[in-house]
N, C-alpha and C positions, 0 to 999 in steps of 0.2 A: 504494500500500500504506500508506495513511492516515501519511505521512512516517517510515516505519522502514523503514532501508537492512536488507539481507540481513543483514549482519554486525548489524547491530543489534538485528534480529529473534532471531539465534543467541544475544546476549549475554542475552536476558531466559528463553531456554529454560535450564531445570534438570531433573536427573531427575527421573523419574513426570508429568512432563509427557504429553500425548496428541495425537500430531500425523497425518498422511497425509501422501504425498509426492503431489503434483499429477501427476506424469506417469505414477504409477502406481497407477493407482485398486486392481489388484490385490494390493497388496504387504500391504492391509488395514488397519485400524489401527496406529499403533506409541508404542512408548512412549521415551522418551528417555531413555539412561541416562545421557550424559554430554554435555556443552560444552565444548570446551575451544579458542581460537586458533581459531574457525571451523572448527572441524571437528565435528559431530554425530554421535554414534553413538546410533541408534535400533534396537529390539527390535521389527521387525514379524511380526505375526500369520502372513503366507502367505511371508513371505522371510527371517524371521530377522534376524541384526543385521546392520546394514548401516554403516557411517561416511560420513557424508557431508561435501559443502565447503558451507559456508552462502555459501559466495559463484556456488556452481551454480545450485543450486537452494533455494526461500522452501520451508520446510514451510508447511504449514498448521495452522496449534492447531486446539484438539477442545476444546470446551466442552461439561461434561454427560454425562450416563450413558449417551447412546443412540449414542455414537462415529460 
């Protein structure tokens, strides 16, 4: 993951960022409201807000309009 630990990945997400969760292609887009001590809480499209552990699981960013 081009040398960013999980936790490290979390410290650079902010809200309005736009990520996907890998294991759930169906959850849809999501938008991240908050970072805080490795824990993520994101706003997805078909699940709603979800909190996650940055140390579970890497979201994935979303670069661009076509999500």
């Amino acid at each position: 993951m081009s040398g960013l630990s999980k936790q490290g990945l979390s410290a650079i997400l902010h809200p309005g960022m736009l990520v996907r969760h890998p294991d759930r292609p169906d959850w849809g887009l999501g938008q991240v409201q908050s970072a805080i001590n490795g824990k993520v809480t994101v706003n997805f499209e078909h699940a709603g807000k979800q909190v996650l552990d940055a140390k579970v699981v890497t979201l994935q960013l979303v670069f661009g309009p076509q999500g």
